[in-house]
C-alpha positions in Angstrom: -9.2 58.0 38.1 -8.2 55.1 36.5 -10.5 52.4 34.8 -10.6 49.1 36.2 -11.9 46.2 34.2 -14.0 43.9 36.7 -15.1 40.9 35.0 -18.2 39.9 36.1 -19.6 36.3 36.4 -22.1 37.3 33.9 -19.7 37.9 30.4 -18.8 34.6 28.9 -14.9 33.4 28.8 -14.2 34.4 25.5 -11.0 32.0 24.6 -11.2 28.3 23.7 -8.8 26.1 25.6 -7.0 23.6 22.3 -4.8 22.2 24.5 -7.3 19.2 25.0 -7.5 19.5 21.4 -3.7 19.5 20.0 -3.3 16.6 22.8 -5.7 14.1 21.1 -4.2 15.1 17.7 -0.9 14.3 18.7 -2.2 10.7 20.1 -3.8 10.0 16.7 -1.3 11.7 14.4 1.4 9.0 16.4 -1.8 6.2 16.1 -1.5 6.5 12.5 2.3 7.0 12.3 2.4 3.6 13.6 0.2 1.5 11.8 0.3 2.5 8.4 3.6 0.4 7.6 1.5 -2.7 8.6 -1.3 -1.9 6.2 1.0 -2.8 3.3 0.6 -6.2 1.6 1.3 -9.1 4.1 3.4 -11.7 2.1 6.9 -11.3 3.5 8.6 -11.0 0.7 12.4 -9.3 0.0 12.2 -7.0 -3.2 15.5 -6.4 -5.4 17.1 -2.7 -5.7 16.2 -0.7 -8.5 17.2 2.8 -9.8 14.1 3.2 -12.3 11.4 5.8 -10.8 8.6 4.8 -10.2 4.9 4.8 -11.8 2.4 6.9 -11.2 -1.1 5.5 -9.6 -4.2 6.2 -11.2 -6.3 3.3 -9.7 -5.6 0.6 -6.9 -3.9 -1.7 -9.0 -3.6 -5.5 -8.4 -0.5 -7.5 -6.2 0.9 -10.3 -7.3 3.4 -11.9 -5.0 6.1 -14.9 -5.1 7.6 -15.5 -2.2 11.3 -17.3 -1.7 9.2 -21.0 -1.6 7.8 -19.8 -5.4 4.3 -19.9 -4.2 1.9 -17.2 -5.7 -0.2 -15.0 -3.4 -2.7 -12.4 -4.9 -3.0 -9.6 -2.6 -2.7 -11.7 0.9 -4.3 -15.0 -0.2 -2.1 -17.9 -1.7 -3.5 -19.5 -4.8 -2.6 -22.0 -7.0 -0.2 -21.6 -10.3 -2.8 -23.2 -12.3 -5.5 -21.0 -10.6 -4.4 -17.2 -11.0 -5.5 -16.1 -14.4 -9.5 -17.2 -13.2 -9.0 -15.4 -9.5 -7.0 -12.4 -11.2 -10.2 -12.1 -13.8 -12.5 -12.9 -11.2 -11.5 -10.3 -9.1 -11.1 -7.5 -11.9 -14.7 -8.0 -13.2 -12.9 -9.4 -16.4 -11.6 -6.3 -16.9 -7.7 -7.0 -19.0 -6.5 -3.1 -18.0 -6.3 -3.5 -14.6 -2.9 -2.6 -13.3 -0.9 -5.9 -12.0 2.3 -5.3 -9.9 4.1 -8.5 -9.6 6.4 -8.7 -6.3 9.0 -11.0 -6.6 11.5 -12.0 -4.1 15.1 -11.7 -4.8 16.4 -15.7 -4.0 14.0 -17.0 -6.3 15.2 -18.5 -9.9 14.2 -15.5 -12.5 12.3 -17.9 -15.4 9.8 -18.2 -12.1 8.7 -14.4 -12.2 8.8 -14.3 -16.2 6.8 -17.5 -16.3 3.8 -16.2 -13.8 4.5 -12.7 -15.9 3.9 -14.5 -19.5 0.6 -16.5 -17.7 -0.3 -13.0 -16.5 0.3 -11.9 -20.5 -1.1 -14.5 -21.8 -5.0 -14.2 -20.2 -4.2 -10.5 -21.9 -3.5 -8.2 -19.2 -1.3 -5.6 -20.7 -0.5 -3.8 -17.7 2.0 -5.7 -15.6 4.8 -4.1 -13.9 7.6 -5.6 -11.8 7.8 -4.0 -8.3 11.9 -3.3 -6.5 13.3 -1.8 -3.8 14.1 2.0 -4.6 18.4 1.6 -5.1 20.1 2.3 -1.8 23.5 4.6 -2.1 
């Protein structure tokens, strides 16, 4: 005599079905894959090359960027030259250690990025850093 399982409508299915699952995974794992280059900083900008490492991140620091025209944007809003030491300390609760990475693009003349860096200097923000494109072999 042999035993025969009979499984009766009365047991519960004991095994979860994760396809379902894994599917909407994949969906948001390629949702995410997708839009996190556009949530960078939105000031087209070309960067110069660069073989320094970079710096470490201990808080969301600030953006400045120049753009090939020389105008200044902080984060994704444009503001006046004469304007970004009050909007810079505005938006830092007048706090001087905020982090400031200053983007500038590549055609633009050099004494422009030194002179929004010495302004930035200046209002006595300490920590300003020059943002590059890691060096390509």
């Amino acid at each position: 005599m042999g035993f025969q399982i009979n499984r009766s409508s009365k047991e519960p299915m004991s095994e979860i079905n994760v396809t379902p699952f894994v599917d909407v995974m994949l969906v948001l794992l390629i949702i995410f894959m997708v839009t996190a280059p556009l949530l960078t900083v939105g000031v087209q900008v070309d960067l110069p090359e660069s073989a320094a490492d970079s710096l470490p991140d201990d808080q969301e620091p600030l953006t400045l960027s120049i753009n090939s025209k020389g105008e200044v944007f902080i984060q994704e809003h444009q503001v006046d030259f004469d304007k970004i030491i009050p909007k810079i300390l505005a938006i830092s609760n007048n706090r001087t250690d905020t982090r400031i990475y200053v983007r500038g693009d590549k055609t633009i003349n050099y004494g422009r990025v030194l002179e929004v860096m010495g302004m930035l200097s200046g209002g006595g923000f300490s920590k300003v850093a020059l943002i590059s494109e890691p060096y390509k072999n």
